[in-house]
PAMILO-660293 format. One record per residue (C-alpha): x, y, z; chain; residue number from 1. Coordinates in pm, whole numbers, padded with zeros to 5 digits. Example, Ala and Ser with C-alpha at 12.3 -4.5 7.8 and 13.67 -1.06 7.14 Angstrom:
! PAMILO-660293
[node [01230 -00450 00780] A 1]
[node [01367 -00106 00714] A 2]
! end
This chain:
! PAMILO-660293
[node [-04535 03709 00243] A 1]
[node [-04176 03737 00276] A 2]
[node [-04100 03572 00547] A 3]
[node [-04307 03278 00397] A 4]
[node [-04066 03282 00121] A 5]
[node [-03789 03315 00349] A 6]
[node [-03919 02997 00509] A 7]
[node [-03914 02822 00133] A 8]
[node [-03591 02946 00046] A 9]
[node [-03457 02798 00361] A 10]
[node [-03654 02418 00310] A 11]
[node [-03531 02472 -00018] A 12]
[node [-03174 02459 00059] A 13]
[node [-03234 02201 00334] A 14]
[node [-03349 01950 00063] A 15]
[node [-03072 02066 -00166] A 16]
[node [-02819 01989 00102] A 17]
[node [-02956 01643 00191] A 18]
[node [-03011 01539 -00212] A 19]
[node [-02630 01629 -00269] A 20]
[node [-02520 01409 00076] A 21]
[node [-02730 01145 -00044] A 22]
[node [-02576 01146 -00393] A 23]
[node [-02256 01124 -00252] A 24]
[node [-02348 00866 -00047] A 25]
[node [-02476 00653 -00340] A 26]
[node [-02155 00739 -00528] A 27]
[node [-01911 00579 -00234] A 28]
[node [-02175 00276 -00205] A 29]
[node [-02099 00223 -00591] A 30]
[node [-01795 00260 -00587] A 31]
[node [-01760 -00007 -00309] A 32]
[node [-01991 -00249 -00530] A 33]
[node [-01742 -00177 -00800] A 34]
[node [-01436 -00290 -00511] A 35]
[node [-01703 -00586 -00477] A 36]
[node [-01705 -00714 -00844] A 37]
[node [-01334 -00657 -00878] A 38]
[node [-01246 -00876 -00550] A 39]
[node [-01486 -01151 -00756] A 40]
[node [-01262 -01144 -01007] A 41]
[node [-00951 -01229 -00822] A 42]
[node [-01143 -01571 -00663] A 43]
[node [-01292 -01898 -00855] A 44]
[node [-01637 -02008 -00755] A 45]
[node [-01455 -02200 -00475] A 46]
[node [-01291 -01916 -00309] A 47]
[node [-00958 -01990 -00396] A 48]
[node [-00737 -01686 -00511] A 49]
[node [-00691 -01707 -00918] A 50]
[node [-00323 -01780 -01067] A 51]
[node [-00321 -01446 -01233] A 52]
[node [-00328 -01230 -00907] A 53]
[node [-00115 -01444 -00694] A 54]
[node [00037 -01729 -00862] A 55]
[node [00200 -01894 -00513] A 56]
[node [-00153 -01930 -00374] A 57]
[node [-00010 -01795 -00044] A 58]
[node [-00216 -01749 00273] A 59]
[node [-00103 -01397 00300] A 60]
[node [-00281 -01309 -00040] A 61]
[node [-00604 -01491 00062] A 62]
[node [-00628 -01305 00358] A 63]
[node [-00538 -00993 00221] A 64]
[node [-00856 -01057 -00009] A 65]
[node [-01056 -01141 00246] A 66]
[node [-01005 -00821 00482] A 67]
[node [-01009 -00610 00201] A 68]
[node [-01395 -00811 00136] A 69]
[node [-01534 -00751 00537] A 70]
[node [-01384 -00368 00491] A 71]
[node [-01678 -00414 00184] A 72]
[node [-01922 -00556 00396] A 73]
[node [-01866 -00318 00653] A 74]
[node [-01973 -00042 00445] A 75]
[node [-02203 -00184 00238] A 76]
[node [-02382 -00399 00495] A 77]
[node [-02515 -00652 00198] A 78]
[node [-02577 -01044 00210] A 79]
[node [-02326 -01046 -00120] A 80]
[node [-02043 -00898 00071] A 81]
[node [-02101 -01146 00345] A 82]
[node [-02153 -01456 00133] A 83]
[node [-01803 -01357 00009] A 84]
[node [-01638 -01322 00315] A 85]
[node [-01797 -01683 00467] A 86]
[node [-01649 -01864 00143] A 87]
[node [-01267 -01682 00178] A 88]
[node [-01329 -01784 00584] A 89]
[node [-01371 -02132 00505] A 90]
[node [-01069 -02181 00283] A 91]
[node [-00853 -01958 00551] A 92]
[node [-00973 -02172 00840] A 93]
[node [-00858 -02499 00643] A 94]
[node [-00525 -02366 00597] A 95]
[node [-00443 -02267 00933] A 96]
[node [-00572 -02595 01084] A 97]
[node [-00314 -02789 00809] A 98]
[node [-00069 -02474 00818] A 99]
[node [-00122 -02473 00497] A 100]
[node [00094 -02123 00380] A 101]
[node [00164 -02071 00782] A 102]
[node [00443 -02225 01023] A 103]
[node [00268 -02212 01339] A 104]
[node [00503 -02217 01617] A 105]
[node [00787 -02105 01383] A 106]
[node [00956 -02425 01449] A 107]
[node [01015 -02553 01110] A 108]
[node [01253 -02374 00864] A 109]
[node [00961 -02394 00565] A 110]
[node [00927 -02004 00572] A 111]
[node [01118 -01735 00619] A 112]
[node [01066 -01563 00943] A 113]
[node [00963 -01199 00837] A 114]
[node [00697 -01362 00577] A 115]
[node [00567 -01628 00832] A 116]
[node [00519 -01330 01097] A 117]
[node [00311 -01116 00880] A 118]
[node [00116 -01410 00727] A 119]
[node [00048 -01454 01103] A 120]
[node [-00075 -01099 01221] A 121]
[node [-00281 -01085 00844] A 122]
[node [-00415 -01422 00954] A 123]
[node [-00547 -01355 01285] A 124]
[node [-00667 -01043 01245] A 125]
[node [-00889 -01164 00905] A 126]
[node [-01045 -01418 01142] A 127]
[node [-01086 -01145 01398] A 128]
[node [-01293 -01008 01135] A 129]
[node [-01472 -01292 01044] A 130]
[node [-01536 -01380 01397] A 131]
[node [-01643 -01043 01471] A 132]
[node [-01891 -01032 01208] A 133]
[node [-02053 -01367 01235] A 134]
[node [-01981 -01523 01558] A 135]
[node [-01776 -01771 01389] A 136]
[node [-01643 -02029 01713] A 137]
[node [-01460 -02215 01428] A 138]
[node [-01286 -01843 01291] A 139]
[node [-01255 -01757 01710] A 140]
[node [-01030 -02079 01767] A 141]
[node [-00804 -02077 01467] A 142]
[node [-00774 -01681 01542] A 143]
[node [-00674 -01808 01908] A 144]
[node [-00425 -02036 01761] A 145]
[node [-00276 -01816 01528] A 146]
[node [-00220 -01566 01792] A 147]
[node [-00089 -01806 02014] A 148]
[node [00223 -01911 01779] A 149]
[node [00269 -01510 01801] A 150]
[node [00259 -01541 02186] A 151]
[node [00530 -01837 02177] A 152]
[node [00758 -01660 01943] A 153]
[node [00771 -01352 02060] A 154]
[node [00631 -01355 02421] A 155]
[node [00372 -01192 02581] A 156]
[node [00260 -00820 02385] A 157]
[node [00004 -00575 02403] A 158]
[node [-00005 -00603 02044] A 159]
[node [-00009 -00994 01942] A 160]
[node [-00169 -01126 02200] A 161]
[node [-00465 -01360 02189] A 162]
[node [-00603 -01074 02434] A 163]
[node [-00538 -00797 02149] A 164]
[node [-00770 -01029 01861] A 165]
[node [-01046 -01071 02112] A 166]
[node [-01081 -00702 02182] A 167]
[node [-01009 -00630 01749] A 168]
[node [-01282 -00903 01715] A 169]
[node [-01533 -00678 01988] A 170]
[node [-01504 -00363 01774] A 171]
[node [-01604 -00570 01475] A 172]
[node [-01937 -00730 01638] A 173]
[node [-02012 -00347 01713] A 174]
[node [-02075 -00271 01317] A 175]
[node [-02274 -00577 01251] A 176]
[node [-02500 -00449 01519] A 177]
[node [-02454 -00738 01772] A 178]
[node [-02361 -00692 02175] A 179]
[node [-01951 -00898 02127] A 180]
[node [-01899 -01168 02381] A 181]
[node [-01891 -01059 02706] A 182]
[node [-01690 -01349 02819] A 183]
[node [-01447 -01257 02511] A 184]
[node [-01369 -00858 02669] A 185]
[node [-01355 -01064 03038] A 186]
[node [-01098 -01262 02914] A 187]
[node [-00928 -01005 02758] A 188]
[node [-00886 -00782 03029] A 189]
[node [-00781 -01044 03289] A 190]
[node [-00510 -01090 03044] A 191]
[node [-00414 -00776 02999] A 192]
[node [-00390 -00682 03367] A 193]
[node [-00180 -01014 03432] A 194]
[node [00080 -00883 03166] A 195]
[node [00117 -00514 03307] A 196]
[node [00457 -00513 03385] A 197]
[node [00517 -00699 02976] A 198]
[node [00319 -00383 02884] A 199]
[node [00531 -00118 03002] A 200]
[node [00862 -00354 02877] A 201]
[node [00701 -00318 02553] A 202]
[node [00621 00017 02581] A 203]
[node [00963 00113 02691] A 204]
[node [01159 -00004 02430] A 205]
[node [01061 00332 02167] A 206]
[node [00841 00539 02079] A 207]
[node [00675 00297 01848] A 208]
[node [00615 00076 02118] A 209]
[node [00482 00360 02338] A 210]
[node [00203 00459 02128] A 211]
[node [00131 00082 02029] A 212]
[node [00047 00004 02376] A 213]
[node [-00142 00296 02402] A 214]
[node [-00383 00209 02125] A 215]
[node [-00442 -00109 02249] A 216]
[node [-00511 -00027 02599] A 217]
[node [-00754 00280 02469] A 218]
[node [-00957 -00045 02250] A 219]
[node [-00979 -00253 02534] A 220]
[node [-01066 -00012 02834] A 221]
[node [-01366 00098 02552] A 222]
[node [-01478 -00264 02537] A 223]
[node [-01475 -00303 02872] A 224]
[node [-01699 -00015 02908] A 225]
[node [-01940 -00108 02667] A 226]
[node [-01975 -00453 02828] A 227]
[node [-02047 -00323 03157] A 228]
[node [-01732 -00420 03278] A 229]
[node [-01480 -00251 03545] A 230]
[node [-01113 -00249 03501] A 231]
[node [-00891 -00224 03790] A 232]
[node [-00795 00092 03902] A 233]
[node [-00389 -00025 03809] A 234]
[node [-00477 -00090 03442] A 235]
[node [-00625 00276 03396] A 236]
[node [-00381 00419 03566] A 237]
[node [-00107 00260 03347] A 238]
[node [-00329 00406 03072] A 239]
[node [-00370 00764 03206] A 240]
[node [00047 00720 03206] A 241]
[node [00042 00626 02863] A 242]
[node [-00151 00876 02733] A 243]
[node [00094 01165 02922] A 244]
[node [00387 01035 02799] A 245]
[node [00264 00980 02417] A 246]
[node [00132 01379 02475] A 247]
[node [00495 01447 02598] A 248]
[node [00667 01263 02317] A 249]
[node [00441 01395 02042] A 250]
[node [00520 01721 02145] A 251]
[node [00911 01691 02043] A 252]
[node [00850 01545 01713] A 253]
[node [00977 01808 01420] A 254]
[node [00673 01852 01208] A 255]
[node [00821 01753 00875] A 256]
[node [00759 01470 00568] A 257]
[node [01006 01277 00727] A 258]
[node [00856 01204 01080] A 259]
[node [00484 01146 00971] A 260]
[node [00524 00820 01054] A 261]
[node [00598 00913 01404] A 262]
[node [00316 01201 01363] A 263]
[node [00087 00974 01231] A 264]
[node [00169 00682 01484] A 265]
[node [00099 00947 01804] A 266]
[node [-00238 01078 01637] A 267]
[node [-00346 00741 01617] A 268]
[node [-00295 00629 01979] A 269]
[node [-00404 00944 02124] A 270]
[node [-00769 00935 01907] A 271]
[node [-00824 00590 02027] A 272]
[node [-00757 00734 02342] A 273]
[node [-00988 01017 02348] A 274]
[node [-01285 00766 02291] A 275]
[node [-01242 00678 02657] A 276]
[node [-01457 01020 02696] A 277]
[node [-01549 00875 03112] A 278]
[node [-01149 00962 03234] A 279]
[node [-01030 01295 03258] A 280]
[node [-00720 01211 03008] A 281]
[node [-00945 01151 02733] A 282]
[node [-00968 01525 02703] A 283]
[node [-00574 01606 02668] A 284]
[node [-00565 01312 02463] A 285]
[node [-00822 01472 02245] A 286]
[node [-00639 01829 02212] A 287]
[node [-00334 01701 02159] A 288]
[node [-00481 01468 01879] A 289]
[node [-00644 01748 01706] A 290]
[node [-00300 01957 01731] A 291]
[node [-00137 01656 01573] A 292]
[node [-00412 01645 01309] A 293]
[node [-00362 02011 01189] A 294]
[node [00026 02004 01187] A 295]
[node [00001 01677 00961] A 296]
[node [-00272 01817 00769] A 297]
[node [-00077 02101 00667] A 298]
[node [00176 01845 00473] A 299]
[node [-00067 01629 00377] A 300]
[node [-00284 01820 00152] A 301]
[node [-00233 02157 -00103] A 302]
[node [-00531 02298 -00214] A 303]
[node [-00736 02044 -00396] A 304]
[node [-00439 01812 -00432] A 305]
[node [-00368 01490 -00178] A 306]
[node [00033 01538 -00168] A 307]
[node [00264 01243 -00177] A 308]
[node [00461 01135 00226] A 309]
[node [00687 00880 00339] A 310]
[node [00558 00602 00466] A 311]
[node [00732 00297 00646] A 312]
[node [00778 -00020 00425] A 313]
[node [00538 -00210 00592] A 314]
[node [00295 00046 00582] A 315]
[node [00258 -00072 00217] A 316]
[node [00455 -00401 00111] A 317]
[node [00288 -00600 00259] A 318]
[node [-00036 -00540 00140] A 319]
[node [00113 -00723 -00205] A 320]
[node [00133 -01109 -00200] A 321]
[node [00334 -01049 -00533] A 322]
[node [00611 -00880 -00314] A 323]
[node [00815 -01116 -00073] A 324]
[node [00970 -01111 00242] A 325]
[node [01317 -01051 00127] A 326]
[node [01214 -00736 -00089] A 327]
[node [01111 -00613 00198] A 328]
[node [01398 -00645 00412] A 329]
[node [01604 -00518 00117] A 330]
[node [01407 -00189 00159] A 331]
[node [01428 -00160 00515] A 332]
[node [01784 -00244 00563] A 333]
[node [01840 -00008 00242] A 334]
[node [01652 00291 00451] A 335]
[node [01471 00379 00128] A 336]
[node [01067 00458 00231] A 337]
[node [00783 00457 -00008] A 338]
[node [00574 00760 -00038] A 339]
[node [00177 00737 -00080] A 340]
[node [-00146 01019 -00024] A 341]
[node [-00185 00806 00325] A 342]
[node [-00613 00755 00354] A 343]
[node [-00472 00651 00715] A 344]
[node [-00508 01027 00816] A 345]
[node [-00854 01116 00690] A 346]
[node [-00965 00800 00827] A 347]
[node [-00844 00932 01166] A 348]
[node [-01019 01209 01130] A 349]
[node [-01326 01053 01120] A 350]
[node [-01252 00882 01473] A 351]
[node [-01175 01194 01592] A 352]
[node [-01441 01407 01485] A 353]
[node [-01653 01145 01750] A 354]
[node [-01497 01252 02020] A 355]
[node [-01339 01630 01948] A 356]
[node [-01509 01753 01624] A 357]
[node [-01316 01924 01379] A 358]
[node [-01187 02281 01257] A 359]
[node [-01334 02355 00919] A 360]
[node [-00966 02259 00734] A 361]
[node [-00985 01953 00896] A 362]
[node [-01328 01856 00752] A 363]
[node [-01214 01971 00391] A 364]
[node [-00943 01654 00424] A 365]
[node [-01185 01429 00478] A 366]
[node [-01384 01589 00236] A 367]
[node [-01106 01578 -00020] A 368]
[node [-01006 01242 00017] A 369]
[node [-01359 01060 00002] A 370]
[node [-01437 01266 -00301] A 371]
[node [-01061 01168 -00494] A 372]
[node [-01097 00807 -00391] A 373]
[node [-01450 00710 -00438] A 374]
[node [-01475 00704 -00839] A 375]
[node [-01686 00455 -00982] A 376]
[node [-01451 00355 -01297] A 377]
[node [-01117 00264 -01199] A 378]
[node [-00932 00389 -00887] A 379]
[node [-00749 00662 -00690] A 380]
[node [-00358 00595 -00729] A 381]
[node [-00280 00620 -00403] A 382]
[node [00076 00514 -00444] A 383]
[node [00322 00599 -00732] A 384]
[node [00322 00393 -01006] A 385]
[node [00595 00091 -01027] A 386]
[node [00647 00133 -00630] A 387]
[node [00426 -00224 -00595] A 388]
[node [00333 -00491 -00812] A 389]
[node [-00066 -00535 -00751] A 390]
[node [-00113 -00185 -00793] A 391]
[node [-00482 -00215 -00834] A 392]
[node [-00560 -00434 -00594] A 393]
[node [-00349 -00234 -00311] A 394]
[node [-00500 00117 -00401] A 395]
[node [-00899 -00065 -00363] A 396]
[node [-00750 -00171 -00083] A 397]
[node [-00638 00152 00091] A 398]
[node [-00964 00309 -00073] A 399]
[node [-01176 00070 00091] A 400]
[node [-01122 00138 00466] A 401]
[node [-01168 00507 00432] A 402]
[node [-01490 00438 00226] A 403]
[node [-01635 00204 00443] A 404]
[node [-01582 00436 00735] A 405]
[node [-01731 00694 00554] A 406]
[node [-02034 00493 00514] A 407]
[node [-02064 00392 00876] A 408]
[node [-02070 00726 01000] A 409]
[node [-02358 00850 00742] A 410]
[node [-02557 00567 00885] A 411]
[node [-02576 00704 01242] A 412]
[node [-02880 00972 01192] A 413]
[node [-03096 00696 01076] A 414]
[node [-02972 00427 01320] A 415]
[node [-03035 00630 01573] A 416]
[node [-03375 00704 01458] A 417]
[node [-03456 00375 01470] A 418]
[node [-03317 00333 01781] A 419]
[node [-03166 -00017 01661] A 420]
[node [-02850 -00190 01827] A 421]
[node [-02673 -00051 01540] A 422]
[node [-02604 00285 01700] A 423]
[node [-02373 00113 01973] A 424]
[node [-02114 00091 01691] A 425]
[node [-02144 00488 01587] A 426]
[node [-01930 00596 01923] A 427]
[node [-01618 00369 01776] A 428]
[node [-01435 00358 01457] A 429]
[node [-01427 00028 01234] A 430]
[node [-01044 -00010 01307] A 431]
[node [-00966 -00263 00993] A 432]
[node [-00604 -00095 00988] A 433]
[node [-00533 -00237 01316] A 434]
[node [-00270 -00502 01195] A 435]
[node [-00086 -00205 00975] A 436]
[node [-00069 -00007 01324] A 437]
[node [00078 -00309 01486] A 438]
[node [00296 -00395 01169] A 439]
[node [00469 -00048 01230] A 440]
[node [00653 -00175 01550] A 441]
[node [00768 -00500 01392] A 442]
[node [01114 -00303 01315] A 443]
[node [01111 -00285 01679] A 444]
[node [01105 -00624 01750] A 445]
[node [01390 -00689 01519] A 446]
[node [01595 -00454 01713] A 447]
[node [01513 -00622 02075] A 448]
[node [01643 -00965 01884] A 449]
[node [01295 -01109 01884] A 450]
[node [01318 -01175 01505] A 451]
[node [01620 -01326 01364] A 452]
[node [01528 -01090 01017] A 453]
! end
């Protein structure tokens, strides 16, 4: 008799424990519905952005819209979501073929050069998206184009390269649940093993560099894997080097507010990294990752409270279409940072936990930040009021990506119960903050005279 209601108690708690996941499952999907309905606000029935959120009409805001939508429909998986993000494609795609809001080539003096490079990198990586997501040969090309004015202005990088979108594009096709391109990761490794020695220039010139590189390489040896592909021996190599000297670098960083970018920055590279679980570096890449993650983790949380941490400029700015180009080189050349409760970090986490797991205080951050972020009425304030203009629109933003991550990795139990294509995504992380990772070296290519800014 007792051990039958031993047995109870224990089915008992078992049921408790799933009802409160799945509440708190329905209460992110709401709260993404609620991101939903607020995006449909900011559009007419056309899919042009309304005067009230960005007066200009600028490229960069309709794009900004538009990721901020497929970080929805990654998440929520809906037809809605998807209508959406077809209608915002369309209007994108137009613009780019007339450069509408874009100076392809940057051969004309019609924008200034800081604002036409991000409108270029938000550009191409929203038709990444698009492409990713729907096979879209008309979002493929004008993402190819886009990228290409990025390859003629600043040269070959591991970053901006028309090789970089196709592999951003792969990880997308992943969460819809479709096998990318092959012929896409083919060309994309060709590419990158052409431009070794413009990798390890790019990689040499700092630390920002280093660990950009890095992440890239990690995303494209895992698409190459997953397309049954073989990269040469030289190109893992070079990544196995990359990986040792990000370790060694991270390792000399002070842990303090002040270098969390350059925390954050090495964490990042070294997760993607450890995905690669079939080389032997995955593993330090992993340790080292986790280290990272519970040095940061100790400045990025107290108790129940999210605390406040520098952040580079671009980490944020440009996520406004209300806040121009010149603002932003007035903070940089200033020195002054912004300071937000980063969702970059628990997003990580969520990567990482794939291919490490995590330490009990680790899982309370990502516990901690779904929970403050996903409220149904109104929003998280991720950033201090007055810092940005669109405040709302910025902090769905942020709250978005985390959320729809979330959501991605609930779905993996019952994916792979149904043993669908869907489960081929679950080993990889929806990496929508790819062109913020890339946007933290652009101070970089300032400094190596690539951009006149």
């Amino acid at each position: 008799m007792v051990a039958k209601l031993a047995v109870l108690f224990l089915v008992f708690l078992l049921l408790a424990s799933v009802q409160s996941q799945e509440i708190s499952v329905q209460t992110v999907r709401e709260a993404l519905r609620r991101d939903l309905d607020y995006v449909r606000s900011l559009l007419s029935d056309d899919g042009k952005l309304s005067s009230g959120f960005d007066p200009s009409g600028s490229l960069r805001g309709q794009v900004l819209v538009g990721s901020m939508v497929a970080g929805i429909h990654a998440g929520l998986g809906d037809p809605e979501s998807l209508a959406l993000l077809n209608k915002i494609a369309e209007k994108v795609n137009k613009r780019v073929e007339s450069e509408d809001g874009l100076d392809l080539g940057f051969d004309s003096e019609k924008m200034q050069e800081l604002e036409n490079f991000i409108t270029h990198v938000l550009t191409a990586d929203f038709l990444a998206m698009h492409y990713g997501f729907t096979k879209s040969l008309r979002s493929k090309e004008n993402m190819l184009r886009v990228a290409d004015s990025l390859e003629q202005r600043l040269g070959w990088t591991p970053a901006w390269s028309k090789a970089a979108y196709l592999v951003r594009s792969t990880r997308v096709a992943f969460i819809s649940g479709s096998q990318p391109t092959a012929a896409d990761i083919e060309n994309a490794l060709n590419e990158f093993s052409t431009h070794m020695m413009d990798i390890v220039s790019f990689s040499t010139k700092s630390f920002e560099g280093l660990t950009g590189s890095l992440s890239q390489l990690s995303l494209l040896l895992d698409a190459v894997e997953r397309a049954g592909l073989t990269a040469p021996t030289e190109l893992t190599a070079l990544w196995a080097v990359h990986v040792n000297y990000v370790i060694d670098g991270s390792k000399s960083i002070s842990v303090s507010p002040e270098n969390y970018p350059a925390l954050l920055a090495a964490m990042t590279s070294l997760t993607y990294a450890a995905e690669n679980r079939r080389f032997q570096n995955s593993t330090l890449a992993a340790e080292q990752a986790v280290k990272l993650a519970e040095a940061v983790a100790a400045m990025w949380r107290s108790g129940g409270r999210i605390l406040l941490l520098p952040v580079n400029v671009l980490d944020v700015y440009p996520l406004d279409p209300l806040v121009s180009a010149e603002s932003m080189m007035d903070e940089i050349r200033s020195g002054r940072r912004p300071v937000m409760a980063d969702l970059r970090f628990p997003t990580l986490l969520l990567t990482l936990e794939r291919s490490s797991g995590l330490t009990p205080e680790l899982k309370a951050v990502v516990s901690l930040a779904v929970g403050k972020v996903a409220v149904v009425d109104g929003f998280f304030p991720v950033l201090e009021r007055g810092v940005i203009k669109s405040e709302e629109f910025v902090n769905r933003w942020w709250r978005v990506y985390l959320l729809s991550t979330y959501l991605a990795y609930q779905r993996e139990p019952a994916a792979r119960q149904r043993n669908t294509a869907a489960e081929i995504f679950f080993n990889i992380h929806p990496s929508f903050l790819a062109f913020l990772s890339v946007l933290l070296a652009t101070a970089l290519l300032h400094r190596a005279g690539l951009l006149r800014w």
